[in-house]
N, CA, C, O and CB atoms as a CASP TS submission, in Angstrom:
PFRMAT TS
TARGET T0000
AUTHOR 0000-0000-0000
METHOD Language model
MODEL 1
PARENT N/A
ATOM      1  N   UNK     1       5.563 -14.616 -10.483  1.00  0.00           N
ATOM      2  CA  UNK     1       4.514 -13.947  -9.738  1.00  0.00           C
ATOM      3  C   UNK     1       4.931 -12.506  -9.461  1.00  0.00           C
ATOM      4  O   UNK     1       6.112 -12.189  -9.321  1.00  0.00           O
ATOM      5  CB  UNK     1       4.210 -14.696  -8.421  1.00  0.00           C
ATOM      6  N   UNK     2       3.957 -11.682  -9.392  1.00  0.00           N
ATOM      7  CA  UNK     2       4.325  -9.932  -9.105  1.00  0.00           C
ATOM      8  C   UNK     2       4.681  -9.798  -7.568  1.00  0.00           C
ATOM      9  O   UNK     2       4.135 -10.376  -6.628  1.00  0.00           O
ATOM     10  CB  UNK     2       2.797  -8.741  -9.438  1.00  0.00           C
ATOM     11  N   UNK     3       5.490  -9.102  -7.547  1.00  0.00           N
ATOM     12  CA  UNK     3       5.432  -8.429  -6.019  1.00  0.00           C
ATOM     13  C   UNK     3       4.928  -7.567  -5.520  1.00  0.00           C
ATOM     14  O   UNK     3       5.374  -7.099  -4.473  1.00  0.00           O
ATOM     15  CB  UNK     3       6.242  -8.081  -5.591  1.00  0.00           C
ATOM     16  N   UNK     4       3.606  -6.991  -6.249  1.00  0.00           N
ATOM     17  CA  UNK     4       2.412  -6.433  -6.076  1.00  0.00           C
ATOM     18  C   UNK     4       1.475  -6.959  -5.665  1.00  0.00           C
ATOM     19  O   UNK     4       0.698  -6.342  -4.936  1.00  0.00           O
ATOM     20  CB  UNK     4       2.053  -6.024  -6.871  1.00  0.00           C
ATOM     21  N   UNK     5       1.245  -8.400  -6.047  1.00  0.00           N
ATOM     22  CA  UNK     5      -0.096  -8.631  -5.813  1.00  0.00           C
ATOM     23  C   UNK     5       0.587 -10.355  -4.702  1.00  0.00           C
ATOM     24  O   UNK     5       1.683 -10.741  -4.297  1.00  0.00           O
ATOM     25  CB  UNK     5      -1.312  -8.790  -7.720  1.00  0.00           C
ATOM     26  N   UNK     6      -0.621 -10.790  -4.651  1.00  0.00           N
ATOM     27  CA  UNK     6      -0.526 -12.323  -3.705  1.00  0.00           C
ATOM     28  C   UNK     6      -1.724 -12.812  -3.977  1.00  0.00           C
ATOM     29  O   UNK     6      -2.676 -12.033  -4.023  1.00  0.00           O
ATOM     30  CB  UNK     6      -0.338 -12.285  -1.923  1.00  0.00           C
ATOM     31  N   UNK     7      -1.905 -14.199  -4.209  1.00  0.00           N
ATOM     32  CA  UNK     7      -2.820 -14.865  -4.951  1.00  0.00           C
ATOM     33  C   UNK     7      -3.556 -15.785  -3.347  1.00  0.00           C
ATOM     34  O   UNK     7      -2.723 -16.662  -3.118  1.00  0.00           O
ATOM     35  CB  UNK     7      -1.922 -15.921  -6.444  1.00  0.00           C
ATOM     36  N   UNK     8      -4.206 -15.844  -2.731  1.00  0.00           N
ATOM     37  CA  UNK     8      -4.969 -16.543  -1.788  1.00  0.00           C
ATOM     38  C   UNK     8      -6.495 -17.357  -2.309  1.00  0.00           C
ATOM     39  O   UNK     8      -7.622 -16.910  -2.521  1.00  0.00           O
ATOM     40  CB  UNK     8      -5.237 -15.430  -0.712  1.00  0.00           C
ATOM     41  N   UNK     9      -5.895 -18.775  -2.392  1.00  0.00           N
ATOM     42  CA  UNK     9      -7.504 -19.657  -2.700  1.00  0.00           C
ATOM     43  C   UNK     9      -7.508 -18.814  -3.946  1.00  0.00           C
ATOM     44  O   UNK     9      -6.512 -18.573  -4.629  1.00  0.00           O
ATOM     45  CB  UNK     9      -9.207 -19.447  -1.408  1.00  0.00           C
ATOM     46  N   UNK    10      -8.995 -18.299  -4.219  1.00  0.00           N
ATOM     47  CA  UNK    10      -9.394 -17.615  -5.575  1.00  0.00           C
ATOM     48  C   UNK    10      -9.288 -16.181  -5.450  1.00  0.00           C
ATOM     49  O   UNK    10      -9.757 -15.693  -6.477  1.00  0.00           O
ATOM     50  CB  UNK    10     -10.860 -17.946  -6.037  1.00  0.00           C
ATOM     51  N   UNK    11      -9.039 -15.628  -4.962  1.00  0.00           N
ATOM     52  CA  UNK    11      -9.109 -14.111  -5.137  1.00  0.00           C
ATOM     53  C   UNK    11      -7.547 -13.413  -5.296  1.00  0.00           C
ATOM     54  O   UNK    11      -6.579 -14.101  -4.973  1.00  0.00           O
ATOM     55  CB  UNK    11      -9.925 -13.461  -3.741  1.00  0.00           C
ATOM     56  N   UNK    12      -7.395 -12.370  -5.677  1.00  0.00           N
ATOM     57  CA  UNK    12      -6.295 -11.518  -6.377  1.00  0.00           C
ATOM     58  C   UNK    12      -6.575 -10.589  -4.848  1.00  0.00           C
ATOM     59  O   UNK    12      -7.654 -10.190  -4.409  1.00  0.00           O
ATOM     60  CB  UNK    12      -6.655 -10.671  -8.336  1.00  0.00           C
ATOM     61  N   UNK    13      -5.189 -10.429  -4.257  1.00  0.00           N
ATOM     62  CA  UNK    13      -4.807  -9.024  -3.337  1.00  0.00           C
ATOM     63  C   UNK    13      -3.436  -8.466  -3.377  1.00  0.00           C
ATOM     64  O   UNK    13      -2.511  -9.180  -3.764  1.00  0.00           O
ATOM     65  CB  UNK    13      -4.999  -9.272  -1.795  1.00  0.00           C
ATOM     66  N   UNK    14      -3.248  -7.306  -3.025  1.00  0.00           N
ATOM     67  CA  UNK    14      -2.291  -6.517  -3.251  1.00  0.00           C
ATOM     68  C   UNK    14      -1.930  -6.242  -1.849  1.00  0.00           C
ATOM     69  O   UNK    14      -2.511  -5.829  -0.846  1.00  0.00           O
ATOM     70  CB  UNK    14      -2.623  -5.387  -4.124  1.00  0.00           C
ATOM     71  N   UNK    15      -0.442  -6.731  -2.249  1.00  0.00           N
ATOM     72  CA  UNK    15       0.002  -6.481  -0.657  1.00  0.00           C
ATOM     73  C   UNK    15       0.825  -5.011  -0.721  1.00  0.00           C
ATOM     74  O   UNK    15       1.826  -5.006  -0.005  1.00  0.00           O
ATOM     75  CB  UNK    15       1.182  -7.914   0.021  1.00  0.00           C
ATOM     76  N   UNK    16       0.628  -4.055  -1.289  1.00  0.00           N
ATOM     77  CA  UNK    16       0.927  -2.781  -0.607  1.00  0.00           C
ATOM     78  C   UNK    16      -0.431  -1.910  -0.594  1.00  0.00           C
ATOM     79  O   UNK    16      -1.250  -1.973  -1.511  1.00  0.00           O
ATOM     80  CB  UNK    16       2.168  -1.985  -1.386  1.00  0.00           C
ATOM     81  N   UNK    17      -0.569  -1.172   0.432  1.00  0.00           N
ATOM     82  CA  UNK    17      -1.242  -0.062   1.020  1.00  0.00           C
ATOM     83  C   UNK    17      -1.409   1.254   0.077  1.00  0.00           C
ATOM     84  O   UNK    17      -0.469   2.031  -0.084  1.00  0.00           O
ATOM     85  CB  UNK    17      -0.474   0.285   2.271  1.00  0.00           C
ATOM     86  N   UNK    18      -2.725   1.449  -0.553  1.00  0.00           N
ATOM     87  CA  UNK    18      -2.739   2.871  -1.870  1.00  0.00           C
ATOM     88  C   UNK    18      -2.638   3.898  -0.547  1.00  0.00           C
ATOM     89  O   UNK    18      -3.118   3.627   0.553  1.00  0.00           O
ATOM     90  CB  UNK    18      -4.687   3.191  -3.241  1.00  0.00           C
ATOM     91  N   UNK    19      -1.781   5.363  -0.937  1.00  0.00           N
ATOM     92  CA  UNK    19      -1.981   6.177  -0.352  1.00  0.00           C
ATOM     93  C   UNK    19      -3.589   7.112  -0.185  1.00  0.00           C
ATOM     94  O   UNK    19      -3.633   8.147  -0.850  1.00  0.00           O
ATOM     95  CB  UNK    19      -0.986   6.662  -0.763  1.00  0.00           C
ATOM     96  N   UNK    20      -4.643   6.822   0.525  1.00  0.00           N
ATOM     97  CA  UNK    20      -6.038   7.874   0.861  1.00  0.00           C
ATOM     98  C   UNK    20      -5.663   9.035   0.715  1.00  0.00           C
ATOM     99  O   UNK    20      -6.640   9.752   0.935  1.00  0.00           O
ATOM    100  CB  UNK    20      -6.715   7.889   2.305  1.00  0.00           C
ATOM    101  N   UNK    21      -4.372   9.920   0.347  1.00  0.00           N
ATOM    102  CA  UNK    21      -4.379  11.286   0.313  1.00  0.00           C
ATOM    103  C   UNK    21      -4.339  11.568  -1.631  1.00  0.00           C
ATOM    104  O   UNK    21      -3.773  12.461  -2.261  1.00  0.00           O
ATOM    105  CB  UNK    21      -2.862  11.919   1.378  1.00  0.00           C
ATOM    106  N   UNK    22      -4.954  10.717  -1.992  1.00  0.00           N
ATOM    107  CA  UNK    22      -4.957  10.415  -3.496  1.00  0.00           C
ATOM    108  C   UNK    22      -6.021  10.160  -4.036  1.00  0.00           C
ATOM    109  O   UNK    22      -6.134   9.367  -4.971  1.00  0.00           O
ATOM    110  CB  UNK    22      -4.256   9.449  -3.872  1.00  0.00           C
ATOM    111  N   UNK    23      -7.340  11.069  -3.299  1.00  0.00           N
ATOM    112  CA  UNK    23      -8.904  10.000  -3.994  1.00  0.00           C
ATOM    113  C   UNK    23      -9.075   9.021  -4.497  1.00  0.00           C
ATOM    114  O   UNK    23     -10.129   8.915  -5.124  1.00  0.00           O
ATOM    115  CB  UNK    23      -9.617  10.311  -4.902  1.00  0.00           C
ATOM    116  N   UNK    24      -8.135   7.850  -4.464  1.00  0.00           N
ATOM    117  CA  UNK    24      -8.637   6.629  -4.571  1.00  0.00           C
ATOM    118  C   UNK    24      -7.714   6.368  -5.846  1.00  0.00           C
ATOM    119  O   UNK    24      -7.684   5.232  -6.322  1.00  0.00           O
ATOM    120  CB  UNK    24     -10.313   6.508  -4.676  1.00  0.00           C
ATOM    121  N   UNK    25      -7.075   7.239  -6.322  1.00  0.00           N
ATOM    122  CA  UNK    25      -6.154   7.070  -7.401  1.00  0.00           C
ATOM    123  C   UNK    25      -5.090   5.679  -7.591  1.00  0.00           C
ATOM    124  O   UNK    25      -4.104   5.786  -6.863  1.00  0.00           O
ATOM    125  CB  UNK    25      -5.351   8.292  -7.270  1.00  0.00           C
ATOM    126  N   UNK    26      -5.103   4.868  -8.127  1.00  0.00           N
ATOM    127  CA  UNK    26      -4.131   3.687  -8.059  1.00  0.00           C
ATOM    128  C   UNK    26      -2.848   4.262  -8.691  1.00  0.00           C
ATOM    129  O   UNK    26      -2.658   4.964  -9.684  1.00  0.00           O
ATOM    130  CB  UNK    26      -4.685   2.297  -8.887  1.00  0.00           C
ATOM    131  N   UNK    27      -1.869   3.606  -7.579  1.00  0.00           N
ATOM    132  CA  UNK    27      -0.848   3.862  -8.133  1.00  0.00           C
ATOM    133  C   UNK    27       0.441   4.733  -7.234  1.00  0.00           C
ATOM    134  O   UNK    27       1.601   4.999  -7.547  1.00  0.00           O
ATOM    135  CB  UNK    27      -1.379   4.488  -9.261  1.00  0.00           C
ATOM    136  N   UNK    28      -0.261   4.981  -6.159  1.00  0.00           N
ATOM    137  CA  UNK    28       0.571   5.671  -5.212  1.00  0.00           C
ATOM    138  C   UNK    28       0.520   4.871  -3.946  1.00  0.00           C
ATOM    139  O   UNK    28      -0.584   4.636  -3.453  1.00  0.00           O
ATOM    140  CB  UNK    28       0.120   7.138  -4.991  1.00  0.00           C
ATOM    141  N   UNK    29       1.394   4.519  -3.489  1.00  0.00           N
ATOM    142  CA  UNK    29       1.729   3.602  -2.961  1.00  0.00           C
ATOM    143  C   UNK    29       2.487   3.686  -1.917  1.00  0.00           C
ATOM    144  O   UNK    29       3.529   4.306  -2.126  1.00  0.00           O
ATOM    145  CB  UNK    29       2.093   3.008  -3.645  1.00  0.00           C
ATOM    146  N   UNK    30       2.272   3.083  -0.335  1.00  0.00           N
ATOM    147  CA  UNK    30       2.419   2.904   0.539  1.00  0.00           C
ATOM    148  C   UNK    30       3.820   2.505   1.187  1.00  0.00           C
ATOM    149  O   UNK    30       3.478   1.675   2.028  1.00  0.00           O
ATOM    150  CB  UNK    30       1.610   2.360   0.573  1.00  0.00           C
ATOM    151  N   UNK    31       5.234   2.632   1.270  1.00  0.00           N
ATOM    152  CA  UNK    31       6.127   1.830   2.037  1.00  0.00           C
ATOM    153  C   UNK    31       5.781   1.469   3.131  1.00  0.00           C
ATOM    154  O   UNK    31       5.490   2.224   4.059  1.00  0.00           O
ATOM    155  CB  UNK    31       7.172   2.293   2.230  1.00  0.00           C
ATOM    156  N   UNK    32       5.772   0.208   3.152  1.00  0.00           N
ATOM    157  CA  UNK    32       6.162  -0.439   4.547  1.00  0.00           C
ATOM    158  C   UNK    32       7.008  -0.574   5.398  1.00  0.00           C
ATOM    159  O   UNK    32       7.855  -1.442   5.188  1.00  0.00           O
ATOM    160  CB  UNK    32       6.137  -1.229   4.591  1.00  0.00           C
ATOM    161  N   UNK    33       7.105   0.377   6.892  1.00  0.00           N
ATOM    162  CA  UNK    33       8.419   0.226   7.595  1.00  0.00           C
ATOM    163  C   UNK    33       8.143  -0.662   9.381  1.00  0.00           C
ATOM    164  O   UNK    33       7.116  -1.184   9.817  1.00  0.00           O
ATOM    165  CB  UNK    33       9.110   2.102   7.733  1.00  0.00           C
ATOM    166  N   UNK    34       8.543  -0.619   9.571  1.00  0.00           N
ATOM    167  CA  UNK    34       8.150  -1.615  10.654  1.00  0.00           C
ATOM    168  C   UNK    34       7.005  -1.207  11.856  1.00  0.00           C
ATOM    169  O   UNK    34       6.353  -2.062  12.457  1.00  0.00           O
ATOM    170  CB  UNK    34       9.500  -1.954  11.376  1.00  0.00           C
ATOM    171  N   UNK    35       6.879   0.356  12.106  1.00  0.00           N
ATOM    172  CA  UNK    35       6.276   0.735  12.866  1.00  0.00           C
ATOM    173  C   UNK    35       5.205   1.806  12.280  1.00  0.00           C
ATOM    174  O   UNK    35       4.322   2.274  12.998  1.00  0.00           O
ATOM    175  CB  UNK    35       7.115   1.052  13.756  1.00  0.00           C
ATOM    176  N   UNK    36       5.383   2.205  10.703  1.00  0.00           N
ATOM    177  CA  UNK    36       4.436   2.994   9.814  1.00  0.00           C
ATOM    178  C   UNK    36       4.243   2.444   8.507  1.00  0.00           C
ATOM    179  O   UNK    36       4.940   1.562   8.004  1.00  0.00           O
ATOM    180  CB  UNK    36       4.889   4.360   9.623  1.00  0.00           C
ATOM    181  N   UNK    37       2.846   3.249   7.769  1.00  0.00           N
ATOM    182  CA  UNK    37       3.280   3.358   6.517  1.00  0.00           C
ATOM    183  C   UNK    37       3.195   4.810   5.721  1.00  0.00           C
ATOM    184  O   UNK    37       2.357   5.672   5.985  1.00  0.00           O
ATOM    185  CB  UNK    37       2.563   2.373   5.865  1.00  0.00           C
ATOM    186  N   UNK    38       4.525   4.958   4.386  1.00  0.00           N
ATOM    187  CA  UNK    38       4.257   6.106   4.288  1.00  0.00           C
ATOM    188  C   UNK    38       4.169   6.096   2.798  1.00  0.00           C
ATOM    189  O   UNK    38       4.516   5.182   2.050  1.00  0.00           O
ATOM    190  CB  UNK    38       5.150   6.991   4.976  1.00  0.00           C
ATOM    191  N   UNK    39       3.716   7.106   2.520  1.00  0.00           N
ATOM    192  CA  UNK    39       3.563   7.631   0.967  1.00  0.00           C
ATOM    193  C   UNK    39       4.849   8.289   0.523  1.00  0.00           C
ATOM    194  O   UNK    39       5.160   9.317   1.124  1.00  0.00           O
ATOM    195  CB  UNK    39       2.321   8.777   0.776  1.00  0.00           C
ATOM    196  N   UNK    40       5.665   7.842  -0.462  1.00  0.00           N
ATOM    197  CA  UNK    40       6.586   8.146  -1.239  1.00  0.00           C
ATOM    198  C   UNK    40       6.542   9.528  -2.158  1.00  0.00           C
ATOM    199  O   UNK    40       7.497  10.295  -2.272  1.00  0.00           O
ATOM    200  CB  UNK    40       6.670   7.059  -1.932  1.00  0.00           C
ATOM    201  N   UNK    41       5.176   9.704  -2.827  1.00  0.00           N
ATOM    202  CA  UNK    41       4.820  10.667  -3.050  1.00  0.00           C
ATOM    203  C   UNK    41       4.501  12.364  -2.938  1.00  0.00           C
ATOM    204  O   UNK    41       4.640  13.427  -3.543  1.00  0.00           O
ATOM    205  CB  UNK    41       4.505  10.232  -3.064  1.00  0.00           C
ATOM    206  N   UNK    42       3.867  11.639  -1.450  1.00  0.00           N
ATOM    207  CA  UNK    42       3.233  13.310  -0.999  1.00  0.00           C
ATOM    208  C   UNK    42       3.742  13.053   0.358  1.00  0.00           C
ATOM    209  O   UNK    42       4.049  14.157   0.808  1.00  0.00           O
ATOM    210  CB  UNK    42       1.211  13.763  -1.076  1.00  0.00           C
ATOM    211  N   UNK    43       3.939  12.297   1.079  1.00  0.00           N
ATOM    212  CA  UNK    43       4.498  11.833   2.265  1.00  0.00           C
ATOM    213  C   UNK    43       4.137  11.893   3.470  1.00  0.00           C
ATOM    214  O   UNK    43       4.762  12.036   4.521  1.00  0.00           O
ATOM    215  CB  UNK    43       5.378  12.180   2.366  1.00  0.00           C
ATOM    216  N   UNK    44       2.286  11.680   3.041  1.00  0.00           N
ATOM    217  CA  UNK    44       1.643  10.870   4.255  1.00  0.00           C
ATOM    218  C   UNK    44       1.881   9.630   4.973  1.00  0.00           C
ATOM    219  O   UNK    44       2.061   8.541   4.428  1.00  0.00           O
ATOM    220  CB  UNK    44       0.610  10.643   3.979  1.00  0.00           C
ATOM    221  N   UNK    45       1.874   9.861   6.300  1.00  0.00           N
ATOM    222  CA  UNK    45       2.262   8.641   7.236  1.00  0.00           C
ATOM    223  C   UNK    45       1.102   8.010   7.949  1.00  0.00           C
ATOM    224  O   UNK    45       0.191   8.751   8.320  1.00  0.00           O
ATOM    225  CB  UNK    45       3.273   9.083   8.350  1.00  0.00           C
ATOM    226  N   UNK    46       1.035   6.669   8.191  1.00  0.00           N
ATOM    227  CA  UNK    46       0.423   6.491   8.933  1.00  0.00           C
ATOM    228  C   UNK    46       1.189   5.093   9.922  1.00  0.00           C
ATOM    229  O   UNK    46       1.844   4.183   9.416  1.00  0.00           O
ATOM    230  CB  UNK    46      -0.840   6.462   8.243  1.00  0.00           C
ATOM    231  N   UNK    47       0.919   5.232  11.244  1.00  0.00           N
ATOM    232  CA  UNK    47       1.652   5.068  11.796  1.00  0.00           C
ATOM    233  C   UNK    47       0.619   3.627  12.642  1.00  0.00           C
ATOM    234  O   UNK    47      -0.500   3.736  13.143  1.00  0.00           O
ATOM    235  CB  UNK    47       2.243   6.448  12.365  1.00  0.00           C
ATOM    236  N   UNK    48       1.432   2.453  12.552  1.00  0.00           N
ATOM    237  CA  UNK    48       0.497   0.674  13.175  1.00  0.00           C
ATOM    238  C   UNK    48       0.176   1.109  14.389  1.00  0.00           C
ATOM    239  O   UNK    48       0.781   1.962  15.038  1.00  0.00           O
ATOM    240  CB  UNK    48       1.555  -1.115  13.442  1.00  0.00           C
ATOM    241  N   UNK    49      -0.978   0.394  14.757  1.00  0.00           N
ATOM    242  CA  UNK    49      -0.794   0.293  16.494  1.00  0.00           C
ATOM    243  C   UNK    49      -0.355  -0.972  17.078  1.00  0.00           C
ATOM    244  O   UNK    49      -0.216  -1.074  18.297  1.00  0.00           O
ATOM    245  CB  UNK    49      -2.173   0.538  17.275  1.00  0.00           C
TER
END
């Protein structure tokens, strides 16, 4: 199985977060840290509540 995606019942989801500072571009991608997430890329944050 990928460590991209997670299979629930019938549908296909992706458990990382696309970066929005990317028009919708796939492929830029979100780290997950315990209290944000950030873009590796361009190095937008966004931060859980």
């Amino acid at each position: 199985m990928s460590e991209y995606f997670e299979v629930n019942d019938d549908s296909l989801e992706r458990k990382y977060k696309n970066c929005d500072q990317h028009d919708g571009q796939l492929g830029y991608k979100m780290a997950e840290h315990s209290d944000r997430w950030t873009c590796g890329f361009c190095g937008h944050t966004e931060f859980k509540k």
